[in-house]
C-alpha positions as CSV (number, residue, x, y, z in Angstrom):
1,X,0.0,0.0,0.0
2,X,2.5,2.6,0.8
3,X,4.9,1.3,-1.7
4,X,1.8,2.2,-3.9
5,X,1.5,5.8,-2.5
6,X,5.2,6.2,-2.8
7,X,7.1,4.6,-4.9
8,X,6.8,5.6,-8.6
9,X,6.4,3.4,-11.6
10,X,9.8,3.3,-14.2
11,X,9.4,6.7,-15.9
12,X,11.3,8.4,-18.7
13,X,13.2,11.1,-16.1
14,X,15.3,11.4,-13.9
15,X,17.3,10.9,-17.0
16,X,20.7,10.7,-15.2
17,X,23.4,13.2,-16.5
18,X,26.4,11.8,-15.8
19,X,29.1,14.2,-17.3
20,X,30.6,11.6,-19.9
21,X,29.0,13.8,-22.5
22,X,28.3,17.2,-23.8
23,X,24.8,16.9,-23.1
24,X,25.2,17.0,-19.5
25,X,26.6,19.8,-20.0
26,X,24.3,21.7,-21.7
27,X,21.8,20.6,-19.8
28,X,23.0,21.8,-16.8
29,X,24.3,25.4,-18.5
30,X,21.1,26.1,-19.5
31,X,19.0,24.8,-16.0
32,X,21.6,27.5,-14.5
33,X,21.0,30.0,-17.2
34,X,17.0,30.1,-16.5
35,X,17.5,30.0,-12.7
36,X,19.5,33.3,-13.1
37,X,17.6,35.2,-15.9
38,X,14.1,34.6,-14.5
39,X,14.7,35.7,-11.5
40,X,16.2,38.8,-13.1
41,X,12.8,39.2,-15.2
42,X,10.6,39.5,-12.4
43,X,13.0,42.2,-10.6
44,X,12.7,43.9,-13.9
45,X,8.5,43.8,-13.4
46,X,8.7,44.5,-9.3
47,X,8.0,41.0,-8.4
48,X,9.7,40.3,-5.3
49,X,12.4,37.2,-5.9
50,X,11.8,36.1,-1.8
51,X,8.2,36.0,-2.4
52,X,7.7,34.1,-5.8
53,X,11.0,32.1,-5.9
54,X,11.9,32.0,-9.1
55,X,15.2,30.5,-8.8
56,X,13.7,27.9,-7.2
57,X,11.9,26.2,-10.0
58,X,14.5,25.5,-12.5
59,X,17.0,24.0,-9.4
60,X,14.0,21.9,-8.1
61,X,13.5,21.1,-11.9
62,X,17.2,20.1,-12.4
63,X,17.2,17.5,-10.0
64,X,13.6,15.8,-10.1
65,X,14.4,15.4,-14.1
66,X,18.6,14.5,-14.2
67,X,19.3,13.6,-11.0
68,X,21.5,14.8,-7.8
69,X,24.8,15.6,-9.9
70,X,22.7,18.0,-12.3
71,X,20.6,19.3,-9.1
72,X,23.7,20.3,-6.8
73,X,25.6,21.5,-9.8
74,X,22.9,23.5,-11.0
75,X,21.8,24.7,-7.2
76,X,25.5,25.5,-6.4
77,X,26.3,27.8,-9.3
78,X,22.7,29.5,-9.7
79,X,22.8,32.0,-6.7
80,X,27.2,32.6,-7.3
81,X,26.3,33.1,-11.2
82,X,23.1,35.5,-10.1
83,X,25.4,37.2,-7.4
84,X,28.4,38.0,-10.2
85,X,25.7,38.8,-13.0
86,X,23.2,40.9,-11.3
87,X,24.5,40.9,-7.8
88,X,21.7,39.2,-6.3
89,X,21.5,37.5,-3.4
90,X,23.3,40.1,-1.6
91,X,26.2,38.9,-0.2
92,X,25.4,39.1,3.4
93,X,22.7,36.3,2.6
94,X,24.8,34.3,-0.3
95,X,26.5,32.1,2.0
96,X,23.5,30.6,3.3
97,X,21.1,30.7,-0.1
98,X,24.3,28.5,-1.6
99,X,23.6,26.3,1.0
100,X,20.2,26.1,0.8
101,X,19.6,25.8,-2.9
102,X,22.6,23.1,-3.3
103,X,20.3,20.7,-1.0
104,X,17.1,21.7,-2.8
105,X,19.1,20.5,-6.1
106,X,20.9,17.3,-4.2
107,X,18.0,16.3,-2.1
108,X,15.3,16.7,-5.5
109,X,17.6,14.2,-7.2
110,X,18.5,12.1,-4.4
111,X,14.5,11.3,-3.5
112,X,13.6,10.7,-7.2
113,X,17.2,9.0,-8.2
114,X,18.0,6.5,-5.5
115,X,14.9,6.1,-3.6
116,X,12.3,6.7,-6.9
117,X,9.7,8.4,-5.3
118,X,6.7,10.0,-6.8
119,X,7.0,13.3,-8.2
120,X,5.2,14.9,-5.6
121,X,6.5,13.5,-2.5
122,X,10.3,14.2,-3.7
123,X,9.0,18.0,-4.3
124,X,7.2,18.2,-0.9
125,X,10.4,16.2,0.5
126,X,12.8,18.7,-1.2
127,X,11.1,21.9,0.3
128,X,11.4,20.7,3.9
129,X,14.9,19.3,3.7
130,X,16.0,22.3,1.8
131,X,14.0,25.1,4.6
132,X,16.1,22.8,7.2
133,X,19.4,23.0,5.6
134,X,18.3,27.2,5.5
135,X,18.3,26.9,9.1
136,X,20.8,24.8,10.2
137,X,23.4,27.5,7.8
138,X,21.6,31.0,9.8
139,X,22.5,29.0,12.8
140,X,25.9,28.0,11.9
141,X,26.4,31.4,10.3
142,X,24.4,33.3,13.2
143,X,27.3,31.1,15.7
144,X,30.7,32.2,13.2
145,X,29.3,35.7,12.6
146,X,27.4,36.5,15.7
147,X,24.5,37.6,14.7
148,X,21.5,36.6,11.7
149,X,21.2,38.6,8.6
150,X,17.5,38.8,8.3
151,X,14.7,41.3,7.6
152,X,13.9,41.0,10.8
153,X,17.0,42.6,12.4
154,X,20.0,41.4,13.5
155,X,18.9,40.9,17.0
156,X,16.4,38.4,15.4
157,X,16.6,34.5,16.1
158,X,17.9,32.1,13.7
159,X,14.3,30.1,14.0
160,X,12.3,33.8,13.8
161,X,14.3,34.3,10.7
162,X,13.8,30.9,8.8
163,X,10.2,31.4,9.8
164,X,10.3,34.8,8.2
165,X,11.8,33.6,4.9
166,X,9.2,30.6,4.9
167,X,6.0,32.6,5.4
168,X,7.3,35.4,2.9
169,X,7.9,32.4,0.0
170,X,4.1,31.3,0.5
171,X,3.3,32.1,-3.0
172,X,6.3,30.8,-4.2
173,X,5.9,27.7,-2.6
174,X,2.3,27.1,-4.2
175,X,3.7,28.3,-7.4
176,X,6.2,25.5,-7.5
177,X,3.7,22.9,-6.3
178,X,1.1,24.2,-8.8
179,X,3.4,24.2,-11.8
180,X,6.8,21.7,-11.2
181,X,4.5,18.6,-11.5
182,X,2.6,19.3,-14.4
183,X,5.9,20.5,-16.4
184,X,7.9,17.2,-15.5
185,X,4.7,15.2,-16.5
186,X,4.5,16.7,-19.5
187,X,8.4,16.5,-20.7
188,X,8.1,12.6,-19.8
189,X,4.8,12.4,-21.8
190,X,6.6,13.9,-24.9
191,X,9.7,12.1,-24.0
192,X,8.7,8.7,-23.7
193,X,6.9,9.0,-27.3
194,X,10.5,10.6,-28.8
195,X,12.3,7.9,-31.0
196,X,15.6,7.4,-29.3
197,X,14.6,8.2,-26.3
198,X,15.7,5.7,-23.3
């Protein structure tokens, strides 16, 4: 029964990218690409990036449909690619959105790679581990630095903070769970009926 609930059927993605070919790299060029210009879009239309998560979608994306390699890659090099580009994050906050965007990308391919869960559960699974590796670096970082870089203040605790971030992405967070399923369903779909395709 909950192996039914679960566990998902063989399915044409997470097609795993394993860096033997140039492909992979592609792939993974332009997952970082998107997760760094449409973020820059909506600050170009006043649509706040903490609210609607934008670079969210593509690093979630990267590792639900080519695996934990393709989602840390991707996760890792979005927010140091934005910060160089546009300078966003700030860097007061870059340390800790590395962090938590290389587990969104690690842990996305790790639940649908190696334990082949259902699209859905490794999305919902992703956004908690990812909020929780968020806290544990403001914690770390709050301990190093001595105090939290937050909205909030500085005098602010490291739980306050997270809590902060989470309610403030509440639109975000229904946009991903509104729109990552249906896209991934739909690349398999026309996947599975491409010649050639494994």
């Amino acid at each position: 029964m909950i192996n039914r609930i679960a566990i998902s059927k063989p399915q044409p993605f997470p097609m795993i990218l394993n860096y033997t070919d140039i492909r992979s790299y592609v792939f993974t060029l332009l997952f970082t690409v998107l997760s760094v210009a449409v973020p820059w879009a909506f600050h170009q239309f006043h649509l706040a990036g903490p609210t609607f998560l934008p670079m969210h979608i593509f690093i979630l994306a990267a590792g639900l449909l080519f695996g934990w390699r393709t989602g840390l890659i991707v996760g890792t090099l979005t927010p140091l690619a934005s910060y160089t580009v546009v300078g966003l994050p700030p860097m007061p906050v870059l340390p800790q959105i590395v962090i938590e965007l290389s587990a969104y990308g690690l842990i996305a391919g790790i639940l649908r790679e190696r334990f082949n869960l259902r699209l859905m559960w490794s999305l919902l699974g992703t956004m908690i581990a990812g909020r929780l590796a968020l806290l544990l670096a403001v914690l770390v970082i709050s301990v190093v630095a001595g105090r939290v870089y937050s909205p909030l203040g500085p005098e602010t605790s490291p739980f306050l903070a997270v809590w902060s971030v989470i309610k403030q992405g509440g639109p975000g967070i229904a946009l991903q769970l509104a729109l990552i399923p249906g896209a991934i369903w739909l690349v398999g779909k026309v996947a599975a009926k491409t010649p050639g395709s494994s």
